[in-house]
mmCIF file of the N, C-alpha and C atoms, coordinates in Angstrom:
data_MODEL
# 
_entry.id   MODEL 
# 
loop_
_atom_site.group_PDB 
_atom_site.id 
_atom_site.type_symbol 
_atom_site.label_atom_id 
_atom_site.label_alt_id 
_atom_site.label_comp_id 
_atom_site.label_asym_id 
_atom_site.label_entity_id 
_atom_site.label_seq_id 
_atom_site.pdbx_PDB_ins_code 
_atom_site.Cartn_x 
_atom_site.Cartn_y 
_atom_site.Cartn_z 
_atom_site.occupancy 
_atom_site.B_iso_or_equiv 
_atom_site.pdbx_formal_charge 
_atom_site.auth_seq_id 
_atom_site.auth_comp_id 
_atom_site.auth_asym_id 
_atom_site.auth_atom_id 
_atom_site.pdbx_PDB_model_num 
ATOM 1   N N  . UNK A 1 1  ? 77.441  -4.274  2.007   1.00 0.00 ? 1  UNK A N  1 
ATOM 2   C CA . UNK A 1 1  ? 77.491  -3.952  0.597   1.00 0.00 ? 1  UNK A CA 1 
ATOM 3   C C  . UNK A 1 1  ? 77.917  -5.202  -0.181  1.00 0.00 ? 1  UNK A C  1 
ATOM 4   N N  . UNK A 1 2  ? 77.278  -5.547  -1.475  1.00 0.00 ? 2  UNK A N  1 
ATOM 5   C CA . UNK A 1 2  ? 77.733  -6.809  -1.939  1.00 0.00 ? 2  UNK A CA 1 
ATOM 6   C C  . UNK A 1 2  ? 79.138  -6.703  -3.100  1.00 0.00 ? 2  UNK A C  1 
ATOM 7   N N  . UNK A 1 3  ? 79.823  -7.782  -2.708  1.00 0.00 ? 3  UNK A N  1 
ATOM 8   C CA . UNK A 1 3  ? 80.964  -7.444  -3.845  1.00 0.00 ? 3  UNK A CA 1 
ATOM 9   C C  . UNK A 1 3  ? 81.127  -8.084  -4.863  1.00 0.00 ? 3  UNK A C  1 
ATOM 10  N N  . UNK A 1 4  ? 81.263  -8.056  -5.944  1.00 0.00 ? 4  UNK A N  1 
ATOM 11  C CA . UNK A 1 4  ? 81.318  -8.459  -7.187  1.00 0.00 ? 4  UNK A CA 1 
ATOM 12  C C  . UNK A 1 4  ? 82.950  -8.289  -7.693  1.00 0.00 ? 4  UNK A C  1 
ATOM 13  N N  . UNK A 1 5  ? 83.003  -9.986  -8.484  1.00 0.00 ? 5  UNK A N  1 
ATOM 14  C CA . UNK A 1 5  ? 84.558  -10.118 -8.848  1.00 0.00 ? 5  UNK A CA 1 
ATOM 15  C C  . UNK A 1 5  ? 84.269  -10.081 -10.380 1.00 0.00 ? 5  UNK A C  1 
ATOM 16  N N  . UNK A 1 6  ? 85.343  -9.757  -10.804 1.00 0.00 ? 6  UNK A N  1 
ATOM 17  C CA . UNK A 1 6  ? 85.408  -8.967  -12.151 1.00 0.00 ? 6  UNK A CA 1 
ATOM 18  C C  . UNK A 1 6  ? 85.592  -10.319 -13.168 1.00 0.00 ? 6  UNK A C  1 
ATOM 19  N N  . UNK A 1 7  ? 85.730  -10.402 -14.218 1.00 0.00 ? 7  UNK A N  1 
ATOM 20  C CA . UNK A 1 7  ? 86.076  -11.725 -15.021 1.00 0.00 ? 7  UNK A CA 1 
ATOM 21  C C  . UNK A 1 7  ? 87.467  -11.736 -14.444 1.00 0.00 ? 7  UNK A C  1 
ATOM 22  N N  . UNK A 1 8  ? 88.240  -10.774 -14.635 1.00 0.00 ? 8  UNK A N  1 
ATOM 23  C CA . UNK A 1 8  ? 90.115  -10.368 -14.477 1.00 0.00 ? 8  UNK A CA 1 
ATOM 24  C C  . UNK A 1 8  ? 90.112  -11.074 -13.379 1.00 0.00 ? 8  UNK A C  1 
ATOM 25  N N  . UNK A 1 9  ? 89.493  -10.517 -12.333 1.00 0.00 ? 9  UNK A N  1 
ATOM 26  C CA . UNK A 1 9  ? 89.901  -10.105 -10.905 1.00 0.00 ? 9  UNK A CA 1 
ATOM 27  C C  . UNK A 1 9  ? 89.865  -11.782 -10.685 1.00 0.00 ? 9  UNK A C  1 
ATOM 28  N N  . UNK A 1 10 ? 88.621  -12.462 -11.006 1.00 0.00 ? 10 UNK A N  1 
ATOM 29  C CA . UNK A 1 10 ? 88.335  -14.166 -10.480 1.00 0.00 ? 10 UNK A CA 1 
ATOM 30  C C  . UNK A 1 10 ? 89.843  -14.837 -11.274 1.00 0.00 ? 10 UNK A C  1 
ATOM 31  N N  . UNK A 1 11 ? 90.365  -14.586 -11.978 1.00 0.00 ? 11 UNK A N  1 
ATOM 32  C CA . UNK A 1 11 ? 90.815  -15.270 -13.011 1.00 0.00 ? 11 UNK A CA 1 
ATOM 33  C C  . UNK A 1 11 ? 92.225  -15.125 -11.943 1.00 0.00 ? 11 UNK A C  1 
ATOM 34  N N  . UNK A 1 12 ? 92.349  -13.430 -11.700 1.00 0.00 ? 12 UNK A N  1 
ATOM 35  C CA . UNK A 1 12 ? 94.015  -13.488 -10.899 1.00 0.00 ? 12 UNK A CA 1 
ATOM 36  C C  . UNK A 1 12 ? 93.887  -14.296 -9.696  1.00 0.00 ? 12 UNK A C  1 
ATOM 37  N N  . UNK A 1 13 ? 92.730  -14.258 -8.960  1.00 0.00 ? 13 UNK A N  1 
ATOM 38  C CA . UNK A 1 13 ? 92.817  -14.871 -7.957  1.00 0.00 ? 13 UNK A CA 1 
ATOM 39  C C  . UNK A 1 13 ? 92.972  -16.443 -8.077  1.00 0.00 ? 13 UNK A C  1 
ATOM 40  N N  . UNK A 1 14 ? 92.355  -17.056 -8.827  1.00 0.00 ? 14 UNK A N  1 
ATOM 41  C CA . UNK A 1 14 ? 92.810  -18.610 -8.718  1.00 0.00 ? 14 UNK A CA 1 
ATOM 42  C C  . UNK A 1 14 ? 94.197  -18.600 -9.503  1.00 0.00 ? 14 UNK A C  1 
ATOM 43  N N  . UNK A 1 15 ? 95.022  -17.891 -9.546  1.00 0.00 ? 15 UNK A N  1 
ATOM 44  C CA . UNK A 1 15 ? 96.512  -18.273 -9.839  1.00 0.00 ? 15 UNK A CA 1 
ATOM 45  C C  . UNK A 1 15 ? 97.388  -17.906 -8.929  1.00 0.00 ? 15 UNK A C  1 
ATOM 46  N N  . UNK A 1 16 ? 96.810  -17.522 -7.756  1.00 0.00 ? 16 UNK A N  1 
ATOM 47  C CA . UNK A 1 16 ? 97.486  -16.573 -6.463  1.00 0.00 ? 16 UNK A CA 1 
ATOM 48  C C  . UNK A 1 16 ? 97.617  -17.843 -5.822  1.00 0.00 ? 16 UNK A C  1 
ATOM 49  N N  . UNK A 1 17 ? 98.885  -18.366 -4.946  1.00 0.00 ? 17 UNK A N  1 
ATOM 50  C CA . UNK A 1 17 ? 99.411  -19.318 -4.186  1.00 0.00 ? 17 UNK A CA 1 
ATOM 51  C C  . UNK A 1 17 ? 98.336  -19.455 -2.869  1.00 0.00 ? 17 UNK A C  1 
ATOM 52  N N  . UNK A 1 18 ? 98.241  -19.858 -2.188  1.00 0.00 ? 18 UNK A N  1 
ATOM 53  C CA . UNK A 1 18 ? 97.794  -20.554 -1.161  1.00 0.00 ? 18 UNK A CA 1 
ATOM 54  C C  . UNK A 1 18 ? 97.434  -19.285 0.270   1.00 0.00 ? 18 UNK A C  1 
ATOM 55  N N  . UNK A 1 19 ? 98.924  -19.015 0.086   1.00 0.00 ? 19 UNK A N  1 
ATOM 56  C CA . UNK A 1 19 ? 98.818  -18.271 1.656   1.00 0.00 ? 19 UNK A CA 1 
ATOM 57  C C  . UNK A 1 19 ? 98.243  -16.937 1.014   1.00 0.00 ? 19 UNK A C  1 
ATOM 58  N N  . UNK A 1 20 ? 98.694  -16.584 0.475   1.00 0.00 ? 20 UNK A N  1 
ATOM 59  C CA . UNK A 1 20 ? 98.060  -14.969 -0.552  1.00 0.00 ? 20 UNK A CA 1 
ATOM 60  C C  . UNK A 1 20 ? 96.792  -14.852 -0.737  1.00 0.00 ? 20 UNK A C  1 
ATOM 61  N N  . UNK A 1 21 ? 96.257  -16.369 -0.914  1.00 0.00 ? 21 UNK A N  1 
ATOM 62  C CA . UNK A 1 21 ? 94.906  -16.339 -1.397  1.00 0.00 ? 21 UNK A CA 1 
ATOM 63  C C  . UNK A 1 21 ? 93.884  -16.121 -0.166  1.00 0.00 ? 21 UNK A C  1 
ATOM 64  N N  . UNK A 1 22 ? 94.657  -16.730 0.471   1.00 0.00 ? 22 UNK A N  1 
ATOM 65  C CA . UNK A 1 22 ? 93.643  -16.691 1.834   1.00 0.00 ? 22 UNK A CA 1 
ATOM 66  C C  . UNK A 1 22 ? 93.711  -14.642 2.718   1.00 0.00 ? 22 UNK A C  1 
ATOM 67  N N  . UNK A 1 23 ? 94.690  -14.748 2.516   1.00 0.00 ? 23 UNK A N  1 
ATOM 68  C CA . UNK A 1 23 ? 94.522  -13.062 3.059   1.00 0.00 ? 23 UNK A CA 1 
ATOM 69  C C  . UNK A 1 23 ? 94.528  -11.904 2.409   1.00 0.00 ? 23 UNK A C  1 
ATOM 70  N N  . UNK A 1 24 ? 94.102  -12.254 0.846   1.00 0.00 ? 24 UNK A N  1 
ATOM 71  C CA . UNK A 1 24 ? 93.318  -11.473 -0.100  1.00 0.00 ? 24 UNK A CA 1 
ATOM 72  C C  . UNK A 1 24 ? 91.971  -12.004 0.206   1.00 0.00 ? 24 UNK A C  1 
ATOM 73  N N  . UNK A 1 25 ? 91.350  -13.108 0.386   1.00 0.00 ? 25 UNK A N  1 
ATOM 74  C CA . UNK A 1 25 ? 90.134  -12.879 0.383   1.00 0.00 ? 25 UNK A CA 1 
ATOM 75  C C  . UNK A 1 25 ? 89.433  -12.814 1.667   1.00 0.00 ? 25 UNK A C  1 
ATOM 76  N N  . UNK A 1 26 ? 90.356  -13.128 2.821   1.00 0.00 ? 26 UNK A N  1 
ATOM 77  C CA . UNK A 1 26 ? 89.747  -11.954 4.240   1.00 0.00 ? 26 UNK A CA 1 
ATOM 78  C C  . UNK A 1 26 ? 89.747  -10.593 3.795   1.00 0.00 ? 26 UNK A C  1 
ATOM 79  N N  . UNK A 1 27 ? 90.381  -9.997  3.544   1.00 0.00 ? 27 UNK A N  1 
ATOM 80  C CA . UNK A 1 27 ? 90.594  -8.922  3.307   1.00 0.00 ? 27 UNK A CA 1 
ATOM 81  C C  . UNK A 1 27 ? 89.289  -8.042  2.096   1.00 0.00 ? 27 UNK A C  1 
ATOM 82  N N  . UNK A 1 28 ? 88.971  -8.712  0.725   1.00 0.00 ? 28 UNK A N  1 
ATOM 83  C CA . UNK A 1 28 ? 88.340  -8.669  0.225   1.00 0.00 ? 28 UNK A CA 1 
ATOM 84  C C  . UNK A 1 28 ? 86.455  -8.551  1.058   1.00 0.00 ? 28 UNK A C  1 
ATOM 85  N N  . UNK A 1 29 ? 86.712  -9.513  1.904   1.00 0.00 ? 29 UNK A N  1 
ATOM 86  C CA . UNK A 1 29 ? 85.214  -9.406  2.927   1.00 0.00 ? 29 UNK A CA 1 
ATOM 87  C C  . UNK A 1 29 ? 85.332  -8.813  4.042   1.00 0.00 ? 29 UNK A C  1 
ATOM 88  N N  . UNK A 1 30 ? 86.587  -7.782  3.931   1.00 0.00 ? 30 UNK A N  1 
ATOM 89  C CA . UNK A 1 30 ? 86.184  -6.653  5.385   1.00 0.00 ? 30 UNK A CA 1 
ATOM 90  C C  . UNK A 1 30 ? 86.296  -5.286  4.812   1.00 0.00 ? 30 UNK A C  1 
ATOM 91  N N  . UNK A 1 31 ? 86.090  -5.430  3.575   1.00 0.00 ? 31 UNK A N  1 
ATOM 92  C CA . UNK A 1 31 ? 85.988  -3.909  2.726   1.00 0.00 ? 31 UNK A CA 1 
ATOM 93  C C  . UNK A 1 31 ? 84.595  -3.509  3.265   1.00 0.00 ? 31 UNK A C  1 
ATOM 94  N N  . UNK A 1 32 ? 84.780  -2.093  4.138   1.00 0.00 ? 32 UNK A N  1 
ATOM 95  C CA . UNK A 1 32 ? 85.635  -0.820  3.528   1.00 0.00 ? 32 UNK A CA 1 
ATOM 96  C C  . UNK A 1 32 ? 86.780  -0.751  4.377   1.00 0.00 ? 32 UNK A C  1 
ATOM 97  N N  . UNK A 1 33 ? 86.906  -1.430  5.364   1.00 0.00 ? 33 UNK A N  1 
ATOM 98  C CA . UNK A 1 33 ? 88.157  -1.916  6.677   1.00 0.00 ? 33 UNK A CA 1 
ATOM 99  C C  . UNK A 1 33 ? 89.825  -2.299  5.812   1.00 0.00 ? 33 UNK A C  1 
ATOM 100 N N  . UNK A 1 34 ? 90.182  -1.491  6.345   1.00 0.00 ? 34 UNK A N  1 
ATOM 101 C CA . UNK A 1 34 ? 91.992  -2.494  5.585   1.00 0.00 ? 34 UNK A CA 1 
ATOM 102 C C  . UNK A 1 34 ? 92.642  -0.910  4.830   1.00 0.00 ? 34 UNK A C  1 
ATOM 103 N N  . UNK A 1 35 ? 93.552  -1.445  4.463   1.00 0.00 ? 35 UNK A N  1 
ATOM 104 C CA . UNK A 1 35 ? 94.568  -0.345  4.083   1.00 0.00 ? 35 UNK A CA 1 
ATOM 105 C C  . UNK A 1 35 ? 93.877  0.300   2.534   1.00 0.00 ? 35 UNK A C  1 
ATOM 106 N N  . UNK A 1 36 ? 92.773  1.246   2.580   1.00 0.00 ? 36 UNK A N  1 
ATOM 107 C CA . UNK A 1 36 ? 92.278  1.912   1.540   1.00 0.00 ? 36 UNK A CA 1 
ATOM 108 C C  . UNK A 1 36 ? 92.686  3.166   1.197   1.00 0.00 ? 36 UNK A C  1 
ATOM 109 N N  . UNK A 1 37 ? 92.850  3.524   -0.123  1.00 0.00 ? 37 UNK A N  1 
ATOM 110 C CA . UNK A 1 37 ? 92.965  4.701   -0.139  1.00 0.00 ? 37 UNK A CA 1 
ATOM 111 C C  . UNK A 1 37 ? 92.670  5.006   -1.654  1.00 0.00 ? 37 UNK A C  1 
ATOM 112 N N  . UNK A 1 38 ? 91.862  6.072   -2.230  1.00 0.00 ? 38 UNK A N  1 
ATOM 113 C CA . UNK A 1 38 ? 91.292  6.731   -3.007  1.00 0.00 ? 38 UNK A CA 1 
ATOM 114 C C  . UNK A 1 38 ? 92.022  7.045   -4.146  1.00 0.00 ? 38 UNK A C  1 
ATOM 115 N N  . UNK A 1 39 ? 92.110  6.613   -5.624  1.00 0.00 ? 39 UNK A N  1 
ATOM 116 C CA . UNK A 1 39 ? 93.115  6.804   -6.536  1.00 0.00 ? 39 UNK A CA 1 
ATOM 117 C C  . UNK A 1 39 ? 92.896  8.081   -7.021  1.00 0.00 ? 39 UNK A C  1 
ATOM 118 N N  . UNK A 1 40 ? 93.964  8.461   -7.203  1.00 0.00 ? 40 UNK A N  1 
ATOM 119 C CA . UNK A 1 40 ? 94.342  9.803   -7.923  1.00 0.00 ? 40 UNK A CA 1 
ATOM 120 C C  . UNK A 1 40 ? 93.482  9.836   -9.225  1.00 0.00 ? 40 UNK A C  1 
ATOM 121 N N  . UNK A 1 41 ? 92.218  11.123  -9.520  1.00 0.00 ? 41 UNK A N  1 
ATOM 122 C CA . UNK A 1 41 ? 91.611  11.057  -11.195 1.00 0.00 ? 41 UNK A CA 1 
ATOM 123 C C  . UNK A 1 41 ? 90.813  10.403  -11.075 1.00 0.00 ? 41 UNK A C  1 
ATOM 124 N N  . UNK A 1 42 ? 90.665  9.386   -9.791  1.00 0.00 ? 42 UNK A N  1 
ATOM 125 C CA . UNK A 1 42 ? 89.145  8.427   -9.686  1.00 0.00 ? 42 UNK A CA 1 
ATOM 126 C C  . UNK A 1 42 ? 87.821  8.854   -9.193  1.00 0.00 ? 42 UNK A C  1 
ATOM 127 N N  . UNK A 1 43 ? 86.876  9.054   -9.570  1.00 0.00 ? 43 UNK A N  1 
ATOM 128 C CA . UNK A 1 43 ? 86.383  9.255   -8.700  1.00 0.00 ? 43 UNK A CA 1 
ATOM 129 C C  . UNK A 1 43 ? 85.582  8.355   -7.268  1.00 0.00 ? 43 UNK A C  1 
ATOM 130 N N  . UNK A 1 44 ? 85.543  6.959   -8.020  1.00 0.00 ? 44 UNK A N  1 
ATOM 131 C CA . UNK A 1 44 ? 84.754  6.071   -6.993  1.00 0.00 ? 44 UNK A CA 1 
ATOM 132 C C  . UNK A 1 44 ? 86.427  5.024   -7.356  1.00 0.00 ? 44 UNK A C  1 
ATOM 133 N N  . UNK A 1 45 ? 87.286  5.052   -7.709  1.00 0.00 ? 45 UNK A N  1 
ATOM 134 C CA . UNK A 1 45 ? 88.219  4.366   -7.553  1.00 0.00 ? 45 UNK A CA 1 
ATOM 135 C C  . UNK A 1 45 ? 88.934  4.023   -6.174  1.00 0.00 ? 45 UNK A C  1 
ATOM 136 N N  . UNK A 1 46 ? 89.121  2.693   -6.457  1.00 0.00 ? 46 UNK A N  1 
ATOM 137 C CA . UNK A 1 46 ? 90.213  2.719   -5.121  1.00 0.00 ? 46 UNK A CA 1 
ATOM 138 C C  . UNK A 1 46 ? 90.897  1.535   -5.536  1.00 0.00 ? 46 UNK A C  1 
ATOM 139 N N  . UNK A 1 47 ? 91.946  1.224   -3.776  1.00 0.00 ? 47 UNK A N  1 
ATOM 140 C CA . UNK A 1 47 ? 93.045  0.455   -3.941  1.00 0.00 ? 47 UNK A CA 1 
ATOM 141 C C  . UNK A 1 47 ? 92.791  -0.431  -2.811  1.00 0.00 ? 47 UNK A C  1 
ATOM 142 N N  . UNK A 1 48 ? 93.448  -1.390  -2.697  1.00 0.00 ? 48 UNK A N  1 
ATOM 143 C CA . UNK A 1 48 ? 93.598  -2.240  -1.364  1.00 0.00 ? 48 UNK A CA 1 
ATOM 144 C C  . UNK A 1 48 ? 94.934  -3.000  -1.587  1.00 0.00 ? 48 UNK A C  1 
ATOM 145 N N  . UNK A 1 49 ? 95.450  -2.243  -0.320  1.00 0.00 ? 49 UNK A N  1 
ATOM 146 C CA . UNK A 1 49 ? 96.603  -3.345  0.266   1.00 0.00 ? 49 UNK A CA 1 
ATOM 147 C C  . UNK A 1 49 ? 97.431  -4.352  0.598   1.00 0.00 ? 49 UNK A C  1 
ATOM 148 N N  . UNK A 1 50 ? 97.427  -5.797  0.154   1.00 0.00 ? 50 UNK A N  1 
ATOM 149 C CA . UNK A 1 50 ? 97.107  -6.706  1.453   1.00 0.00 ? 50 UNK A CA 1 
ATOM 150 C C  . UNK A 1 50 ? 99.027  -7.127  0.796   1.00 0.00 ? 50 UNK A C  1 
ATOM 151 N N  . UNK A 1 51 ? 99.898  -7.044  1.398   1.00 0.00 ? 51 UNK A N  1 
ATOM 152 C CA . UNK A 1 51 ? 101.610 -7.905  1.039   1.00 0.00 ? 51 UNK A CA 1 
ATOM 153 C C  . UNK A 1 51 ? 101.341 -6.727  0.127   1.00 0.00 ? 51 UNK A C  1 
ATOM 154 N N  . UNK A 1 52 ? 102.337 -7.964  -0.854  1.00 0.00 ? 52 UNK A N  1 
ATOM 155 C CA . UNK A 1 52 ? 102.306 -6.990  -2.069  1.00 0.00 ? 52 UNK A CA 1 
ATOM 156 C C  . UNK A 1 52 ? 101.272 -7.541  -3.359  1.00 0.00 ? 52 UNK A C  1 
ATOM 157 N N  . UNK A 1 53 ? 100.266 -7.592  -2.696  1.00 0.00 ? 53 UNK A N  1 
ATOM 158 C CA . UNK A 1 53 ? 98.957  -7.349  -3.988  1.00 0.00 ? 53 UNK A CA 1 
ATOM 159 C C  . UNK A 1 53 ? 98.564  -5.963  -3.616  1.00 0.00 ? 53 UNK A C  1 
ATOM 160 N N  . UNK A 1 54 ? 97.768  -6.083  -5.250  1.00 0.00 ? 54 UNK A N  1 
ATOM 161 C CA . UNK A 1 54 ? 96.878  -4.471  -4.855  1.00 0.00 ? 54 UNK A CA 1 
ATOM 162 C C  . UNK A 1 54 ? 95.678  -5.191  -5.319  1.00 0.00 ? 54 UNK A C  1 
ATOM 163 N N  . UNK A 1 55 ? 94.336  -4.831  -4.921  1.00 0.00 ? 55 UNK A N  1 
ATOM 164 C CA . UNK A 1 55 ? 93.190  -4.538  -5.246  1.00 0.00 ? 55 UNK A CA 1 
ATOM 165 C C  . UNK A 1 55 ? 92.769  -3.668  -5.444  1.00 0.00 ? 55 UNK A C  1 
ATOM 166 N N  . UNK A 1 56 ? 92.331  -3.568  -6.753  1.00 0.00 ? 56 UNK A N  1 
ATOM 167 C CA . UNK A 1 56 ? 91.621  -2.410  -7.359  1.00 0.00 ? 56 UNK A CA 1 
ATOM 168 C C  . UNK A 1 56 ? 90.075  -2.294  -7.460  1.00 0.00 ? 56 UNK A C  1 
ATOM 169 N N  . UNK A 1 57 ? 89.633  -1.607  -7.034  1.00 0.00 ? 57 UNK A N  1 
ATOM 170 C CA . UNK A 1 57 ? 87.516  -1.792  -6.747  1.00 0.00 ? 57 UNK A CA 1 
ATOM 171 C C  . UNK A 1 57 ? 87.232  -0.284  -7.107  1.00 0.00 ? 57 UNK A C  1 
ATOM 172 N N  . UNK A 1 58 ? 86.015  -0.500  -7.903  1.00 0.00 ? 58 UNK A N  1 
ATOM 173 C CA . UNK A 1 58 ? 85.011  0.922   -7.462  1.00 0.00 ? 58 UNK A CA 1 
ATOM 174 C C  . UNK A 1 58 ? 84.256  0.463   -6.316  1.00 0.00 ? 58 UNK A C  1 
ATOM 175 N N  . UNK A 1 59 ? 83.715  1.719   -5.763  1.00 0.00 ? 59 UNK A N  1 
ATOM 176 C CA . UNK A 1 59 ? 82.451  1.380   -4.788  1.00 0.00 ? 59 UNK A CA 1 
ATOM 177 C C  . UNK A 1 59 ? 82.106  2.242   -4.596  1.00 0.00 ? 59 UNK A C  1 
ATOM 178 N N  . UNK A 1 60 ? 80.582  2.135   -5.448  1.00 0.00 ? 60 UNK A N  1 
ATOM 179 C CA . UNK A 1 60 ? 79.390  2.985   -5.349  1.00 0.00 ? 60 UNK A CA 1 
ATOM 180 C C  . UNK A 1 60 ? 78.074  1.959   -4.526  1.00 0.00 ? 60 UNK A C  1 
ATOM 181 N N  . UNK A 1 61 ? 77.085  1.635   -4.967  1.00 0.00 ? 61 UNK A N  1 
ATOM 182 C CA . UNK A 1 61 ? 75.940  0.878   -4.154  1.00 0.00 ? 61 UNK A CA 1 
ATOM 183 C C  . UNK A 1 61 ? 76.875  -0.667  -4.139  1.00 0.00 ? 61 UNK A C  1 
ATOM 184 N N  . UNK A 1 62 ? 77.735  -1.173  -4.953  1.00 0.00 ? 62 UNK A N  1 
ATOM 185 C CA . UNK A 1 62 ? 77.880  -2.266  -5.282  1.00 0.00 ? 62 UNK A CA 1 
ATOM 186 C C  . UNK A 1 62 ? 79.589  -2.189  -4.979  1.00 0.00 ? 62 UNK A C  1 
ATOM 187 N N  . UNK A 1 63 ? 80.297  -3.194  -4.228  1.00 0.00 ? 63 UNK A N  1 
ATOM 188 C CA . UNK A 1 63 ? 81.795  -3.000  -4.480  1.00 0.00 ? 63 UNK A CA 1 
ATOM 189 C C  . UNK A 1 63 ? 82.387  -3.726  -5.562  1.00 0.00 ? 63 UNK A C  1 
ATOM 190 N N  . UNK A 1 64 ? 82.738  -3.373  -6.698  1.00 0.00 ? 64 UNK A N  1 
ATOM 191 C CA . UNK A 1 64 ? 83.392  -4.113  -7.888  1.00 0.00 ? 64 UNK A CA 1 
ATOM 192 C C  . UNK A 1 64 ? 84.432  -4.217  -8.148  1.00 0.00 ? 64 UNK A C  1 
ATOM 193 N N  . UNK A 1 65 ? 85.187  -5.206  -7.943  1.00 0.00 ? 65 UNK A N  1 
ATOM 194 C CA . UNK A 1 65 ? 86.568  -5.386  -7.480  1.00 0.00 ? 65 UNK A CA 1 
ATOM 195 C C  . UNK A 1 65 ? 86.856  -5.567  -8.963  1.00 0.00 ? 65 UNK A C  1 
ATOM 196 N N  . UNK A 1 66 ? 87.984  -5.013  -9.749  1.00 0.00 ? 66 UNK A N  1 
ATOM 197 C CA . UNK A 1 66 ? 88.506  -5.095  -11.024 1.00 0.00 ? 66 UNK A CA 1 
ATOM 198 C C  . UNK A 1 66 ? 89.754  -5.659  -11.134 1.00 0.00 ? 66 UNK A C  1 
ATOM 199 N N  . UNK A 1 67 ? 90.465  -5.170  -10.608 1.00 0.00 ? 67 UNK A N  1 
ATOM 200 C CA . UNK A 1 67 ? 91.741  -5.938  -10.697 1.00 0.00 ? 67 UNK A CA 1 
ATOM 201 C C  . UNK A 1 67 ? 92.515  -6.826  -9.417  1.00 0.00 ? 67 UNK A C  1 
ATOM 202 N N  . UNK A 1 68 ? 93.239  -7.485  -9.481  1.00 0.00 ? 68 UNK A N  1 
ATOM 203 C CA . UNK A 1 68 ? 94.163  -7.950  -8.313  1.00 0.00 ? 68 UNK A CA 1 
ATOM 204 C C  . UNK A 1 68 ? 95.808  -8.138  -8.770  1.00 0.00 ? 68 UNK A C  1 
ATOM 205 N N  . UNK A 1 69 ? 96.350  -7.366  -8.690  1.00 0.00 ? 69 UNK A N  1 
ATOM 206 C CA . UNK A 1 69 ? 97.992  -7.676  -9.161  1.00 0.00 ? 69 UNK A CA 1 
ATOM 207 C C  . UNK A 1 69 ? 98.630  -7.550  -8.026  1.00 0.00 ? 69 UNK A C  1 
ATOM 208 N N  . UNK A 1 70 ? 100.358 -7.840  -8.794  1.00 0.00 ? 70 UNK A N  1 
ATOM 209 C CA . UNK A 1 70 ? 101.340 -7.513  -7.799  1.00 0.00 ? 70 UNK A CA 1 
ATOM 210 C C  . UNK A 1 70 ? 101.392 -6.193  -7.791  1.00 0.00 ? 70 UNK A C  1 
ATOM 211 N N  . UNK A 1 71 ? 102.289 -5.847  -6.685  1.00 0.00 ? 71 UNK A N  1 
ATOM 212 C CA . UNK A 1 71 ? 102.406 -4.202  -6.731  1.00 0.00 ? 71 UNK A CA 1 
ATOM 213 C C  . UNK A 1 71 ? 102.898 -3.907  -7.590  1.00 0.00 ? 71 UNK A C  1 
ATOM 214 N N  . UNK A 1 72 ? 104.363 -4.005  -8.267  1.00 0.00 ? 72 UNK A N  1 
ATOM 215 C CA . UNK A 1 72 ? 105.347 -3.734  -9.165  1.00 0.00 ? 72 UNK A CA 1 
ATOM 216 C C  . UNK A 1 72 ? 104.148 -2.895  -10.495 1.00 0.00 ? 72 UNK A C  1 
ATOM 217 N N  . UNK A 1 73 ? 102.933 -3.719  -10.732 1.00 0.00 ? 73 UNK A N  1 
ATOM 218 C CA . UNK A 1 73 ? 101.997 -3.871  -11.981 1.00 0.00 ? 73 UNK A CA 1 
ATOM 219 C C  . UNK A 1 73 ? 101.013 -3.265  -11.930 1.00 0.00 ? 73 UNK A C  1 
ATOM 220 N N  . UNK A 1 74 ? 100.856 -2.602  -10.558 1.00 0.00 ? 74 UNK A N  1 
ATOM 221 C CA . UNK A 1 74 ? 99.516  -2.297  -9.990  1.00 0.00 ? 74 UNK A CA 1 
ATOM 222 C C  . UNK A 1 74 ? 99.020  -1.101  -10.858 1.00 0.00 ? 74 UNK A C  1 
ATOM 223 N N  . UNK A 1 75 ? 100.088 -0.164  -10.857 1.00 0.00 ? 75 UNK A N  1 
ATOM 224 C CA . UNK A 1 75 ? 99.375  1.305   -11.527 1.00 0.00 ? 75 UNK A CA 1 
ATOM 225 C C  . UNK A 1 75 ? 100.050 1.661   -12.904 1.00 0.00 ? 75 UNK A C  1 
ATOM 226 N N  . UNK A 1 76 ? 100.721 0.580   -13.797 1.00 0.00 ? 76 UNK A N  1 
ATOM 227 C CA . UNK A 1 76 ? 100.767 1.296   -14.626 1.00 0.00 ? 76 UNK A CA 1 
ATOM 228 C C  . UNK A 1 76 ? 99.731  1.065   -15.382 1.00 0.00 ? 76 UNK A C  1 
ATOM 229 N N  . UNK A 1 77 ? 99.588  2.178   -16.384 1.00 0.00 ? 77 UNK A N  1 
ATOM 230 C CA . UNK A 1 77 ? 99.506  2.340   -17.412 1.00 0.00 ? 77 UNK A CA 1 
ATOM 231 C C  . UNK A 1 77 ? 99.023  1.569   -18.843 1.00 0.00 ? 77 UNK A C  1 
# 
């Protein structure tokens, strides 16, 4: 499935340190594999795992990764 980075999502990632960066974006290329789980009210929403980032993606034909934060930031509001 091909994945697509969001304007946000490219933007958090080149401000992410070194070691973070590298095992967000393994992680990013073994989706649907890794700590997923289905957001509450979403329907094609989801989350990903990796420390304490979250990735946020829909995935329907296309995986569209939208956000990348720390956890603390991840779900609010």
């Amino acid at each position: 499935m091909p994945i697509i980075l969001s304007k946000d999502a490219a933007k958090s990632l080149s401000r992410i340190n070194e070691p973070d960066y590298s095992r967000i974006k393994t992680a990013i290329a073994k989706i649907p594999a890794g700590n997923i789980k289905r957001l509450v009210n979403a329907s094609s929403s989801y989350r990903l795992r990796v420390g304490n980032w979250r990735i946020l993606f829909d995935m329907r034909n296309v995986i569209s990764i939208n956000e990348i934060l720390p956890r603390g930031s991840a779900y609010k509001n």
